[in-house]
Structure formats: structure tokens, C-alpha cells
C-alpha positions as CSV (number, residue, x, y, z in Angstrom):
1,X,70.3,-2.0,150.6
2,X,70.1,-4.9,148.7
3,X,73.1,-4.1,146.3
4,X,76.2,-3.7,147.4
5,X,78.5,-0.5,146.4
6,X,81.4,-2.9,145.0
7,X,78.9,-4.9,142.8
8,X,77.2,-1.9,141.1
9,X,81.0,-0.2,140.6
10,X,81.7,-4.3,138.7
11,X,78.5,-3.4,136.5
12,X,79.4,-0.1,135.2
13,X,82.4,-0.7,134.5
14,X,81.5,-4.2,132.1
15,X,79.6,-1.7,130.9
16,X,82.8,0.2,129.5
17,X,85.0,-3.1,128.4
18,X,81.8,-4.1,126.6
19,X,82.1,-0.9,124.4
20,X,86.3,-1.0,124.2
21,X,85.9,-4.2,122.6
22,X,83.6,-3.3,119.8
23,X,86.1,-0.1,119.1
24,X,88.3,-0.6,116.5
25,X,92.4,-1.4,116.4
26,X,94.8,1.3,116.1
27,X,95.8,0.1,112.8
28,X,92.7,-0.1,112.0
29,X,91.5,3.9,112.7
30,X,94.7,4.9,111.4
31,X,93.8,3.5,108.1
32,X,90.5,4.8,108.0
33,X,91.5,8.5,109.0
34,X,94.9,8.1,106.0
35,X,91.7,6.7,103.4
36,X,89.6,10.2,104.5
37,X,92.7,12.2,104.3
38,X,92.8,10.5,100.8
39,X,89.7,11.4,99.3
40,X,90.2,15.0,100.3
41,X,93.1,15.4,98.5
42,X,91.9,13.8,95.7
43,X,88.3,16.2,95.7
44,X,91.4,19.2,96.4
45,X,93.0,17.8,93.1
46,X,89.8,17.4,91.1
47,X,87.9,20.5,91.9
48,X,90.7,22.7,91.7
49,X,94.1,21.9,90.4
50,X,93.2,20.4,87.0
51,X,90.9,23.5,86.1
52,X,93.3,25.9,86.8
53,X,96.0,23.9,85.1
54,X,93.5,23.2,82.2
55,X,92.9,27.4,82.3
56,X,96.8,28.2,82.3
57,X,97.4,25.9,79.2
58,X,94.8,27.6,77.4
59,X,95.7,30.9,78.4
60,X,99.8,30.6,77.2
61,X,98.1,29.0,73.9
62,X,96.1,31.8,73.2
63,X,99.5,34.4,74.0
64,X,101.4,31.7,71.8
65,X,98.4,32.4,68.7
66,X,99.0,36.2,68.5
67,X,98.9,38.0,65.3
68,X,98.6,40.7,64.1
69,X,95.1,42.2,63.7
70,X,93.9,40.7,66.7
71,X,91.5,42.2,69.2
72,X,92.8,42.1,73.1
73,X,92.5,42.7,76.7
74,X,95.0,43.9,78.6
75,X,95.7,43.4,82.3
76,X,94.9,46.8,83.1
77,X,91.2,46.8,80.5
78,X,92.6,48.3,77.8
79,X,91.0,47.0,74.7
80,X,93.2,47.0,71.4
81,X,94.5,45.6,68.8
82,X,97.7,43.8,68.0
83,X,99.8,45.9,65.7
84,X,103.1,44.4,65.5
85,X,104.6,40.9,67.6
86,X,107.9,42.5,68.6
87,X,109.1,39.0,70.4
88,X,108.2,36.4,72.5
89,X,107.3,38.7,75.3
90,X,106.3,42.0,73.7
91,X,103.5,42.7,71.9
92,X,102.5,46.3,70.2
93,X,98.9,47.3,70.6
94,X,97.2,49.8,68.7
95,X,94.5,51.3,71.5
96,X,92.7,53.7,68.4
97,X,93.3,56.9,68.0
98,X,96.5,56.7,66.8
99,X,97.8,55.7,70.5
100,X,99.9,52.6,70.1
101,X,101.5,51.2,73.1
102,X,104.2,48.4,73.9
103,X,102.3,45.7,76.5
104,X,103.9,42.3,77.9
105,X,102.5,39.2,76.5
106,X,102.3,38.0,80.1
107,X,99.5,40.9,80.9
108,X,97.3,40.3,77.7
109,X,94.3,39.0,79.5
110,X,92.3,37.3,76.1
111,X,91.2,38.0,73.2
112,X,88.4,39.8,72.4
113,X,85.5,39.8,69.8
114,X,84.1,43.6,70.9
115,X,83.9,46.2,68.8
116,X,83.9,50.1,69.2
117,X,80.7,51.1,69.8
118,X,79.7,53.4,67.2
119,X,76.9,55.7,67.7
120,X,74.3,55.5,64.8
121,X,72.2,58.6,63.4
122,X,69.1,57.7,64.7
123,X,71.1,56.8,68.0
124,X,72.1,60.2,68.2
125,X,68.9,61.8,67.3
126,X,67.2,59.7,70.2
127,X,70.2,60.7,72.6
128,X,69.4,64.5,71.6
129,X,65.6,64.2,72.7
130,X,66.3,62.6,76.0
131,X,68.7,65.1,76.7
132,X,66.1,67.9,75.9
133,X,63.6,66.3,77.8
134,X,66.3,66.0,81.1
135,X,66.8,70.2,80.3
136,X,62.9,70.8,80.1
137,X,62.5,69.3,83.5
138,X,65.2,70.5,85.0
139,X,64.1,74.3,84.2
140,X,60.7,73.4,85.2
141,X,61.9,72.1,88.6
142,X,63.8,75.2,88.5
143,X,60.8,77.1,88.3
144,X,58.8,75.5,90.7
145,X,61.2,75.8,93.4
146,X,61.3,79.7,92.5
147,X,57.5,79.8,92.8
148,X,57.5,78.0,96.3
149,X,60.1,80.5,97.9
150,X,58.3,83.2,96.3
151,X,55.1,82.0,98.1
152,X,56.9,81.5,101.1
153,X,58.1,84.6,101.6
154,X,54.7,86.3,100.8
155,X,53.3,84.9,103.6
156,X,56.0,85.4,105.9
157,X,55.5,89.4,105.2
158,X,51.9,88.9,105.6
159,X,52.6,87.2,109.0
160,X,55.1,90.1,109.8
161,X,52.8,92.6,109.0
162,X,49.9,91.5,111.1
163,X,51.8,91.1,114.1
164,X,52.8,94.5,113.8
């Protein structure tokens, strides 16, 4: 052999110091991994702290604004309308009907800007044909179901029969 073991085992390893002395100081990745730890608390912050800080103000605003006559959504979907402000945490809601009910200003989810959906004459008039049409069809598949057992068991006497 023309290279000894000992000189090859001197080559590899220059190979090595070569790259520890291009790696970095321990000061130096400890402030690179603090300056990524950094930014992702900042992104955390940003993307979602301040909204949901921005949506809590708005929300205790909104409970703070309550008056009388206006429409709201409960916690549990119950859609109503302020009635009376009994306090700073009680509200009473008027659900319709003559159903009135005393609801936390805590659970009042926002206000609304439905209203009761009333059904119109010529609503009704089109709900009334669709139902007829659903009943036509319905007796007609009625009827076709009592013709195909009919048929079926014709044949099966006819089959009974000429085996006999």
C-alpha cells in the first residue's frame, strides 16, 4: 500500500476540525435559537391574542349598549328581544308569544337584525300545492306498489297451478 493507515486516519479527521471551525460559538446559537423563539411568540401574539382581545372588548361593549327593544342571541339560540334591563348582569327577554324569560348578560351572544319569518299569502298558497303534489305521489306510489304485489301473486298461483 502506498498510504499508510495513520495518515489516512490524519486526513479524515482535518476533515472534521475543518468543519468545527466554521460552526458557530455557543453564544452565538444560543442567540439565534432565543431570536427564533422571539418571532414565534411575537406571530403567537399577533395572530391570536390581539383578535381575541379585540373580539372580547367588542363583545362586553355590545352587553354594556343594551336597551330595551333590542333583538338578541342567547347562548343557548334563543332569539328575543330585550324587554326590561333588570341590572348589570340580568337582562329580561321577551322570546314572542308572550314567553318572557330572565337571561344573564354574560350568555347574550350578539345582537341580532333577524326577523320572524312570516309566512305570506301567496307563500302559503305555494306551500299548499307542493304539499298536494307530495300526497298525489305518494298515493300513486301507493298504488303502484299494490298493482305489483297483485301481479305477483297472480303468477305465483299460475305457477302453483301448473305444477299441480
Amino acid at each position: 500500500m502506498l498510504i499508510s493507515k495513520a495518515y489516512a486516519q490524519m486526513a479524515d479527521a482535518s476533515d472534521e476540525l475543518i468543519d468545527l471551525a466554521n460552526a458557530p460559538s455557543p453564544m452565538d446559537a444560543f442567540m439565534m435559537n432565543m431570536g427564533l423563539v422571539l418571532v414565534l411568540v411575537g406571530l403567537f401574539y399577533l395572530l391570536l391574542i390581539m383578535p381575541q382581545q379585540r373580539r372580547f372588548k367588542e363583545h362586553s361593549n355590545m352587553l354594556s349598549d343594551l336597551k330595551k327593544g333590542d333583538r338578541i342571541v342567547t347562548g343557548g339560540g334563543l332569539v328575543g328581544r330585550v324587554e326590561k334591563v333588570i341590572d348589570d348582569k340580568e337582562v329580561l327577554v321577551d322570546l314572542g308569544n308572550g314567553v318572557k324569560v330572565t337571561a344573564m348578560r354574560s350568555m347574550i351572544q350578539g345582537k341580532t337584525e333577524l326577523k320572524p319569518k312570516t309566512v305570506a299569502s301567496s307563500d302559503k298558497k305555494t306551500a299548499s300545492k307542493s304539499e298536494k303534489e307530495k300526497k298525489s305521489t305518494k298515493k300513486s306510489s301507493k298504488k303502484d306498489t299494490k298493482k305489483d304485489t297483485k301481479k305477483d301473486t297472480k303468477k305465483d298461483t299460475k305457477k302453483d297451478t301448473k305444477k299441480a
